[in-house]
N, C-alpha and C positions, 0 to 999 in steps of 0.2 A: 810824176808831179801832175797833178790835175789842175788847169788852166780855165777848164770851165767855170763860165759867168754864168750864176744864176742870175736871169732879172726879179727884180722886185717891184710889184705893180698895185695901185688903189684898184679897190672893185667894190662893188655893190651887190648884195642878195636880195633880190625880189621875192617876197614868198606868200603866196596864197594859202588860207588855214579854212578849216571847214567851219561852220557857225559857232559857237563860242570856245573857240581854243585860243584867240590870239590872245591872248594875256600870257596862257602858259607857254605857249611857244616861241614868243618874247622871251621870257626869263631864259631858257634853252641859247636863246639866241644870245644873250648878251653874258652867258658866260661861258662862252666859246674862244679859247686861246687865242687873241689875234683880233677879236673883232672891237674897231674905237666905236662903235655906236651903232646903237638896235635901233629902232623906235614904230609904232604905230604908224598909220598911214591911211589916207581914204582914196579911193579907184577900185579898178582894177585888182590890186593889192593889198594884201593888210599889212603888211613888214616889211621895212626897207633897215639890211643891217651894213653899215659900209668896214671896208677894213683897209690899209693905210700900209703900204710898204712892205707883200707879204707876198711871198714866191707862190708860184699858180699851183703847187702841190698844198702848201697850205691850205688856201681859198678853197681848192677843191675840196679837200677835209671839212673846213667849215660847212660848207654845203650841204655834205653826203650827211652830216652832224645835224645838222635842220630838218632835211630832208625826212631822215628817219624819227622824226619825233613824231609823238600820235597827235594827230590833229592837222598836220602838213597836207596839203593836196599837193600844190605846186609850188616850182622852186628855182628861179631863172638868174642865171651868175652873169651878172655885164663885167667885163673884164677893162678896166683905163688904158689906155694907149698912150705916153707924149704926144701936143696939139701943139 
């Protein structure tokens, strides 16, 4: 019997696009199993996609999913913690 707790944790994808991709790399993003919300962004950043209650193997999926889209330069996962 396996006893192992997965946690389940909120996270954030940061992800920087090269000059006109963020539109389609949005779409990429927001139909990624798991993710409640894409959206546009201005800084640093073009995309900020958040996801809600999803084990760090997920998250990391979503990412490496982003990650690999054309137009992706960079791609920085903040992981939530309990505060």
């Amino acid at each position: 019997m396996n006893s192992e707790v997965i946690p389940v944790v909120k996270s954030t994808i940061l992800v920087c696009c090269k000059l006109l991709k963020t539109k389609k790399v949005l779409e990429i993003a927001r139909k990624q199993s798991g993710v409640a919300d894409a959206f546009p962004v201005h800084g640093r950043w073009d995309i900020a996609v958040r996801t809600e209650d999803l084990d760090l193997k997920k998250i990391a999926e979503i990412g490496q999913n982003i990650y690999k889209a054309e137009g992706v330069e960079i791609v920085e996962t903040l992981i939530g913690y309990p505060g």
